[in-house]
MARBA-3410 file (N, C-alpha, C, O; in Angstrom, 1 decimal):
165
42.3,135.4,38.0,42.8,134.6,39.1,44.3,134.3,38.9,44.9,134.4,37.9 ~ 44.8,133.9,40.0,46.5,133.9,40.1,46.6,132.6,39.3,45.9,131.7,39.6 ~ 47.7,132.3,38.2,48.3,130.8,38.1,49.2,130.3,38.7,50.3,130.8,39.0 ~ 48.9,129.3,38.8,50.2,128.4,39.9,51.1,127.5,38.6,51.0,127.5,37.3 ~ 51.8,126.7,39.4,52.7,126.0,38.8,52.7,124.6,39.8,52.9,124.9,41.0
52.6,123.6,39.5,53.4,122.4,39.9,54.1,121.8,39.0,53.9,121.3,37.9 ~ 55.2,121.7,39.8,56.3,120.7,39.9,56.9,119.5,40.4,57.4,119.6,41.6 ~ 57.1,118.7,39.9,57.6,117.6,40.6,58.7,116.4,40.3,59.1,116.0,39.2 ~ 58.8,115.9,41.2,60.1,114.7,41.2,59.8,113.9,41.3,59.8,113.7,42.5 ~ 59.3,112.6,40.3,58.9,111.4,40.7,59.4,110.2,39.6,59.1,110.1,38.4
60.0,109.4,40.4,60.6,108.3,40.1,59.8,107.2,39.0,60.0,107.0,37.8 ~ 58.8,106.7,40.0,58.0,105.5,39.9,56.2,106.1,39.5,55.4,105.3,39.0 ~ 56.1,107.3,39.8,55.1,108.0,39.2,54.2,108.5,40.1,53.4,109.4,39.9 ~ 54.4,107.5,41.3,53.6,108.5,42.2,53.2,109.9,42.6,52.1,110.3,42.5 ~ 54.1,110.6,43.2,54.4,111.4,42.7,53.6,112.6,41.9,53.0,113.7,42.1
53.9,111.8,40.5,53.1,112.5,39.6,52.0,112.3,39.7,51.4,113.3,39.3 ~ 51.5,111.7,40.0,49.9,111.2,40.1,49.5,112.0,41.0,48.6,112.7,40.6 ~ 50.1,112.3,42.5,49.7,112.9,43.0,49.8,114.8,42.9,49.0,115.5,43.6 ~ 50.8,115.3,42.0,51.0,116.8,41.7,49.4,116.5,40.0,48.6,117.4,39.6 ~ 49.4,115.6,39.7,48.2,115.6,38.7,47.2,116.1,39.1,46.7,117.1,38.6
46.6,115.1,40.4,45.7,115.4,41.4,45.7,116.5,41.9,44.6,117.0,42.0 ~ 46.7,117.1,42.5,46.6,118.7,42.6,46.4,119.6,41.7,45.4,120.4,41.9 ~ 47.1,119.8,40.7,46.6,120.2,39.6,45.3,120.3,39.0,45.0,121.4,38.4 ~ 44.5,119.4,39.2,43.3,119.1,38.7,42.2,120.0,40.1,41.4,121.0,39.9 ~ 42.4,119.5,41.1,41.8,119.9,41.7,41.9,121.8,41.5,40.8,122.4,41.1
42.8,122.4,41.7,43.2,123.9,41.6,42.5,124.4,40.3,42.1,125.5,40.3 ~ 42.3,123.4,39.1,41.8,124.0,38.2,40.0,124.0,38.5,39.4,125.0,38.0 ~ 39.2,122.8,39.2,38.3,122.8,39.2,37.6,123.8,40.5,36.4,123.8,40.9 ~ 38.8,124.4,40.9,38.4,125.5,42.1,38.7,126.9,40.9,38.5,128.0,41.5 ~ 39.0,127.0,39.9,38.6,128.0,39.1,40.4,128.4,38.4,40.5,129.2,37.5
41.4,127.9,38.9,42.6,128.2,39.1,43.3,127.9,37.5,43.3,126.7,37.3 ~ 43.9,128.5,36.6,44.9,128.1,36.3,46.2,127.5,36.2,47.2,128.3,36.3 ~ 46.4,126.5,36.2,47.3,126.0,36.6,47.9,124.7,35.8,47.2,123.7,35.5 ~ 49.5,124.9,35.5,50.7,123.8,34.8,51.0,123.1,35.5,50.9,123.4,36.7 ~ 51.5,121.8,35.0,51.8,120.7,35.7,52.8,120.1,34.9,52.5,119.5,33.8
54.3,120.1,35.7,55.4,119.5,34.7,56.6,118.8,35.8,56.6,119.0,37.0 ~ 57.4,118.0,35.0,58.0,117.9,35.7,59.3,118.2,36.1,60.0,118.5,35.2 ~ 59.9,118.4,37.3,60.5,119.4,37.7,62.1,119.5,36.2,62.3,120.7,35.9 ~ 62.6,118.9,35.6,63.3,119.0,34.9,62.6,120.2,33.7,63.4,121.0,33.2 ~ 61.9,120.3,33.6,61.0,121.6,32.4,61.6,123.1,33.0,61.7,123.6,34.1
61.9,123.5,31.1,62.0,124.8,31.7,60.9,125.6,31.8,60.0,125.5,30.9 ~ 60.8,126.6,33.0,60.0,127.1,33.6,60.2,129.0,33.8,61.3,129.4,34.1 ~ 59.4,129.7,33.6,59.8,131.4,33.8,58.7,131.3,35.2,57.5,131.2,35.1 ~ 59.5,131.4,36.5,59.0,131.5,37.4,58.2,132.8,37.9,57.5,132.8,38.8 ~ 58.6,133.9,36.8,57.7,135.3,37.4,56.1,135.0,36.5,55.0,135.4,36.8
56.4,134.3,35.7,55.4,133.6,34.7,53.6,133.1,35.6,52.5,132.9,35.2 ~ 54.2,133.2,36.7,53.2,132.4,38.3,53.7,133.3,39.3,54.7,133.8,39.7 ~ 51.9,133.1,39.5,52.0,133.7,41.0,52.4,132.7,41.7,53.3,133.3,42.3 ~ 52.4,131.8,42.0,52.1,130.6,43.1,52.8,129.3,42.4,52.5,129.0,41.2 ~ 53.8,128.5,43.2,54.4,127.3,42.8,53.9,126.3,44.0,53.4,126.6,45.1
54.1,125.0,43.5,53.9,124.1,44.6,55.0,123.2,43.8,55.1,123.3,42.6 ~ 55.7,122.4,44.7,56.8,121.5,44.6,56.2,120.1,45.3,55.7,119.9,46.4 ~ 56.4,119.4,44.4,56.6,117.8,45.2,57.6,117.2,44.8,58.2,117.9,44.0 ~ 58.2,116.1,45.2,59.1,115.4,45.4,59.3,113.9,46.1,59.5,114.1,47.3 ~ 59.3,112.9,45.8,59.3,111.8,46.2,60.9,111.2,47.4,61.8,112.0,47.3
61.0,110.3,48.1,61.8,110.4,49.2,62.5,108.9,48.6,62.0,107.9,49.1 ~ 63.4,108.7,47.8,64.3,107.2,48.1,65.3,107.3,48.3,66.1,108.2,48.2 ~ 65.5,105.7,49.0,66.6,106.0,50.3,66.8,106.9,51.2,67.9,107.1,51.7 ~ 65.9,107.5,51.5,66.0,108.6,52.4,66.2,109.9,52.0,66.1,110.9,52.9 ~ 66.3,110.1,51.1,66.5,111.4,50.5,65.9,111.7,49.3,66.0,111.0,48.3
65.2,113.0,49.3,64.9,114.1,47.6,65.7,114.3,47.4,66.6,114.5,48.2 ~ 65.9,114.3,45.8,66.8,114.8,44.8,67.7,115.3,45.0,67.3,116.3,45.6 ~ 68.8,115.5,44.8,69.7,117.1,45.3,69.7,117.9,44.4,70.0,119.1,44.8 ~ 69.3,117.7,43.1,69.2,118.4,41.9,67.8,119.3,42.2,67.7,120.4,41.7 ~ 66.8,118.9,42.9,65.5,119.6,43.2,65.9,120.9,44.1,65.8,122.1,43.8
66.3,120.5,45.1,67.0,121.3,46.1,67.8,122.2,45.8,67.7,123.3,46.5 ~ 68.6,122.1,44.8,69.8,122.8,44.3,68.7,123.9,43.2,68.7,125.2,43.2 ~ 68.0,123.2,42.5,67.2,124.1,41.5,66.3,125.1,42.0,66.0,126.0,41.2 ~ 65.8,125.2,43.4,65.0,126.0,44.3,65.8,127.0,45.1,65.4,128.0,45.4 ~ 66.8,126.6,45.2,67.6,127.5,46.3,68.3,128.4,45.2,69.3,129.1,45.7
68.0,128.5,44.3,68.6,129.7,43.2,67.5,130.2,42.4,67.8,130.7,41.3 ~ 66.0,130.0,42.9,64.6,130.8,42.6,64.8,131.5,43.8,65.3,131.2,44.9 ~ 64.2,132.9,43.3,63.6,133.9,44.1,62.2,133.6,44.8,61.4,134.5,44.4 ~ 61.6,132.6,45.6,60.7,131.8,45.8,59.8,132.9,47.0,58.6,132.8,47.0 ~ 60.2,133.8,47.7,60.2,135.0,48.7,58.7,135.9,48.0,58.1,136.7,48.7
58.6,135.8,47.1,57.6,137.1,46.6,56.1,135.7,46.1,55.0,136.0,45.6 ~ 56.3,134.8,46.3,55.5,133.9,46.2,55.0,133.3,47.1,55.4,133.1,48.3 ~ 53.6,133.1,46.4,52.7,131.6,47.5,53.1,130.5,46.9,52.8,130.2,45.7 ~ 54.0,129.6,47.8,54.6,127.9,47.9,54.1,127.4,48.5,53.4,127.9,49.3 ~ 54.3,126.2,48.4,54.0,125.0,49.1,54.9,123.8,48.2,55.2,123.8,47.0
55.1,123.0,49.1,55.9,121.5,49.3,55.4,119.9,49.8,55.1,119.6,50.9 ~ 55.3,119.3,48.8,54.7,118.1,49.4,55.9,116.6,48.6,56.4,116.2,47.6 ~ 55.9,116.5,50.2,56.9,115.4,50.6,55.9,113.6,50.1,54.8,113.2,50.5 ~ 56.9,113.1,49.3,56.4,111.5,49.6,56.9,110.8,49.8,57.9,110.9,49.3 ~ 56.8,109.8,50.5,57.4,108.4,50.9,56.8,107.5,51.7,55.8,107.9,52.4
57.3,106.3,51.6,56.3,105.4,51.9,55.8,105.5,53.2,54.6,105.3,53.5 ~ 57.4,105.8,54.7,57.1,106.5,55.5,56.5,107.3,56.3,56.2,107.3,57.4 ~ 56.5,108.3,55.2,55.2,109.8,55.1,56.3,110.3,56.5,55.7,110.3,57.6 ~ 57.6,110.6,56.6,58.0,111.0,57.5,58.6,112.6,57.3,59.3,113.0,56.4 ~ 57.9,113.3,58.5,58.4,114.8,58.2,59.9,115.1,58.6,59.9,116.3,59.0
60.8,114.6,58.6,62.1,114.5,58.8,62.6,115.1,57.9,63.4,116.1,58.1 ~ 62.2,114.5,56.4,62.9,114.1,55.0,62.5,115.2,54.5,63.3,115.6,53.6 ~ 61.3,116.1,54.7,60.3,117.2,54.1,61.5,118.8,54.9,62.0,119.8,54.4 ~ 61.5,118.1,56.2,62.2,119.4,56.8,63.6,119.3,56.5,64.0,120.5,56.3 ~ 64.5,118.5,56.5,65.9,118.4,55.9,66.0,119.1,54.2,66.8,120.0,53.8
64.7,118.3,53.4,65.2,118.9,52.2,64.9,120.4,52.0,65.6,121.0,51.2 ~ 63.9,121.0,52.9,64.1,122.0,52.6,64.8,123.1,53.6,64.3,124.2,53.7 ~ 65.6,122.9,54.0,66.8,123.0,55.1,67.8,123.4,53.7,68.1,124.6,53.4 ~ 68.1,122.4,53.1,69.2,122.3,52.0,69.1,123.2,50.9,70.1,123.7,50.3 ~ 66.9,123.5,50.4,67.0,123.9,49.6,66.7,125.6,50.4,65.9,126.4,50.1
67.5,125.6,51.2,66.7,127.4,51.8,65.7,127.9,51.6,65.7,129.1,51.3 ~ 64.4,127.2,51.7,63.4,127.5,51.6,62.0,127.4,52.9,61.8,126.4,53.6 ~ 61.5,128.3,52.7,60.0,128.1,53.7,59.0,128.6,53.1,58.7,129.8,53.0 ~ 58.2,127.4,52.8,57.5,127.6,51.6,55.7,128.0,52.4,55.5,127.4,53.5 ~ 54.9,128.6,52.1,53.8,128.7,53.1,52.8,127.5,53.7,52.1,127.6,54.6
53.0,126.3,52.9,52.1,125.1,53.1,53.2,124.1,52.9,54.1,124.2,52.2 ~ 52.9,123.2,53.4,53.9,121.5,53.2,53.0,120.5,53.7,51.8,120.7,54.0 ~ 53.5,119.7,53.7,52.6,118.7,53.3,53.5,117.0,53.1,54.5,116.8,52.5 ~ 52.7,116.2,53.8,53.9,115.0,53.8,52.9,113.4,53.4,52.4,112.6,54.1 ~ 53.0,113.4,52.3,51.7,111.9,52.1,52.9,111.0,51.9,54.0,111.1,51.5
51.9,109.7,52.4,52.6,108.2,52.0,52.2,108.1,50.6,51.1,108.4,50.2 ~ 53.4,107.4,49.8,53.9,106.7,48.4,52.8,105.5,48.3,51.6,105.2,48.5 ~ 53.6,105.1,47.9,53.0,103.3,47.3,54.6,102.7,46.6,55.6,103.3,46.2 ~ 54.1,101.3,46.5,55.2,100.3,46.5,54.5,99.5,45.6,53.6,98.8,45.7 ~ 55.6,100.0,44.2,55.2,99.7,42.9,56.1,98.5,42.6,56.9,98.4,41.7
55.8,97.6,43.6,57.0,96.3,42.8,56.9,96.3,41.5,58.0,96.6,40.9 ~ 55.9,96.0,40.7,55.8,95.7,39.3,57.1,96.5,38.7,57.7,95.8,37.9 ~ 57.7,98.0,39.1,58.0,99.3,38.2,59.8,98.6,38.9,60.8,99.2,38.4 ~ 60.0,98.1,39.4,61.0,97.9,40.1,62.1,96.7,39.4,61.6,95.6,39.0 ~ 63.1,96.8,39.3,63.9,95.6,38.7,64.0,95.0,39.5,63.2,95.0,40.5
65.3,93.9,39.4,65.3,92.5,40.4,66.0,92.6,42.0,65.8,92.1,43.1 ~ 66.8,93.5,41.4,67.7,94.0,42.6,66.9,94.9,43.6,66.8,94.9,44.8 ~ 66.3,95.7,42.6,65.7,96.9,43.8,64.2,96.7,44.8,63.7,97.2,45.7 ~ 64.1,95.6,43.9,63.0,94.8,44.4,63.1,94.2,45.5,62.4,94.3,46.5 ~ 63.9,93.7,45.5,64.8,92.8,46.6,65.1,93.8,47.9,64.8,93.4,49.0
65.6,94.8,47.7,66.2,96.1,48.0,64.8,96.6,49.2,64.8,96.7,50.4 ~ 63.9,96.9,48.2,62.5,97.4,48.6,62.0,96.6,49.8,61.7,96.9,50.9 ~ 62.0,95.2,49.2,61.1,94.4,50.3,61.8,94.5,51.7,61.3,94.8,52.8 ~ 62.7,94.4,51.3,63.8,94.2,52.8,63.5,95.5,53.6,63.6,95.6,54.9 ~ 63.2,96.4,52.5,63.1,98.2,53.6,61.6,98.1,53.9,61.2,98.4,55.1
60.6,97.6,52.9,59.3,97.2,53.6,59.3,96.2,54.7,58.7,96.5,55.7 ~ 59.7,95.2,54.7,59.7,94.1,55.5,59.7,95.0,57.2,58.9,95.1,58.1 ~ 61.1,95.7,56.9,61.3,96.3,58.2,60.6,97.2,59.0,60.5,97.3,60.2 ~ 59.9,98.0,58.0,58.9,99.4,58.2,57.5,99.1,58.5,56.6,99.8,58.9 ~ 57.3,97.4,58.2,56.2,96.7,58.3,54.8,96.7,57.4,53.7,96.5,57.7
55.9,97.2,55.9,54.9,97.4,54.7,54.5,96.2,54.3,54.7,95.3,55.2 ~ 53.9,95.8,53.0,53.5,95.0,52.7,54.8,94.6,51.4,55.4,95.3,50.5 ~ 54.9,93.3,51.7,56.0,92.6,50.6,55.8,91.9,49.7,56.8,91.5,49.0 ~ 54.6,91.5,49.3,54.5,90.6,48.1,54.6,91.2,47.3,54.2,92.3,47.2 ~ 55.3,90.7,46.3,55.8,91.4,45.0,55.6,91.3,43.9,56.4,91.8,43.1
54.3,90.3,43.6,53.0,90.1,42.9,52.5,91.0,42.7,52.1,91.3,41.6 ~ 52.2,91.9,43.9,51.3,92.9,43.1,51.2,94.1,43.9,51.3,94.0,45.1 ~ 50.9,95.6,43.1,51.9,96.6,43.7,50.8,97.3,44.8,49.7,97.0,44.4 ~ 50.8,97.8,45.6,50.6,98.8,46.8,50.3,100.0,47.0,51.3,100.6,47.4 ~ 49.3,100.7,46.9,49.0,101.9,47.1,48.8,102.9,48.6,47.6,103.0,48.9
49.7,103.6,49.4,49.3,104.5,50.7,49.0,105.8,51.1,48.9,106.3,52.2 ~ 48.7,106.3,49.3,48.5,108.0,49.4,47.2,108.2,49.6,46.2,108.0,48.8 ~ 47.3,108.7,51.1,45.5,109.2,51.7,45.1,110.5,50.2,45.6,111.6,50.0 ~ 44.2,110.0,49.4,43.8,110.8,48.7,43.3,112.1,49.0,43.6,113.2,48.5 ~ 42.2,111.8,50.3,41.6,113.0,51.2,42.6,114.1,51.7,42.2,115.2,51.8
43.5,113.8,51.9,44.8,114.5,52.4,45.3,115.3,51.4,46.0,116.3,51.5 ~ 44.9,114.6,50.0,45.9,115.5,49.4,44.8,116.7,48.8,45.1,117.8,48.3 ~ 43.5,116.2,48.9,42.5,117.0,48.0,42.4,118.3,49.3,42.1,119.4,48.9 ~ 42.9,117.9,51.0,42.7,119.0,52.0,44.1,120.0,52.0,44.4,121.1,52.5 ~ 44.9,119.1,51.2,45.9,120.2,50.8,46.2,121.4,49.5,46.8,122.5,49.5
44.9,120.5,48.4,44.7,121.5,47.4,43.7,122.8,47.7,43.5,123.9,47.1 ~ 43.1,122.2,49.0,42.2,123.2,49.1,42.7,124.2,50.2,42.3,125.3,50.2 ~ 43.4,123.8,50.8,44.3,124.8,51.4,45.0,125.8,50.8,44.7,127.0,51.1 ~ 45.9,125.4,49.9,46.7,126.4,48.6,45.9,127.1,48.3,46.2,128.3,48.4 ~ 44.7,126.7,47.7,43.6,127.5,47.5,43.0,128.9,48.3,42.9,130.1,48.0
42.8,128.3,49.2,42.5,129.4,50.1,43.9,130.3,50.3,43.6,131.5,50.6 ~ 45.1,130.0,50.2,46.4,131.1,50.4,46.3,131.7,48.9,46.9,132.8,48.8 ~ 45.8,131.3,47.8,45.3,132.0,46.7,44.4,132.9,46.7,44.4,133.8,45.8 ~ 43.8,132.7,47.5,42.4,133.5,47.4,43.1,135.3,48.7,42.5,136.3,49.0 ~ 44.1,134.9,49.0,44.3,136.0,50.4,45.3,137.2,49.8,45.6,138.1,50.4
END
């Protein structure tokens, strides 16, 4: 069976939790498959198949993610891309990969979570004010979870199936 690779960008860990969760699931559909984060070095011919995630603050993925993709030969591969933020807005999914010259065969856009606890005093502050507005939840007691889980397990099983073709 082909191995994949995930990768990812994540701040506050979400994120990770969720390229985990993919990960996991690909393996228990029969798949081999790494899970690191996007800083690891990596031999991309090493995989048949990559998947990228990436988390969205302030409005924007990484540029360093973007910049590291758009100088892989990604064309001879099955990809996919999954976007997070608390928003879950496909704007931020289609811009970054605009930047990173890529079209990857699956994408994918879940809502984050709002980890006050992970957050200092400022950004906390920072956060509420952008929740307050977006009409998230602000107490900052205690932290927030909005990643449709189902969503992400209908995305691993998608990949799956572009594995299987």
């Amino acid at each position: 069976m082909p191995d994949a690779l995930v990768i990812y960008a994540s701040v506050e860990g979400q994120t990770e939790r969720i390229a985990q969760r993919i990960g996991s699931q690909l393996r228990d559909l029969g798949y081999r498959v790494d899970v690191a984060p996007a800083g690891t070095d990596f031999t991309l011919s090493d995989y048949a198949a990559m998947i990228v995630g990436a988390s969205v603050h302030y409005g924007h993925h990484p540029a360093r993610l973007a910049r590291l993709l758009s100088r892989q030969n990604l064309s001879a591969k099955r990809t996919a891309f999954f976007s997070v933020s608390l928003g879950a807005k496909e704007r931020y999914a289609t811009r970054f990969l605009q930047r990173a010259r890529w079209k990857p065969d699956l994408v994918a856009v879940f809502p984050g979570a709002l980890q006050y606890s992970k957050y200092g005093p400022v950004k906390r502050l920072v956060v509420r004010a952008f929740a307050a507005v977006a009409g998230h939840d602000t107490d900052p007691s205690r932290d927030y979870e909005y990643t449709d889980w189902q969503a992400v397990e209908r995305f691993s099983e998608s990949f799956a199936r572009l594995l299987s073709t």
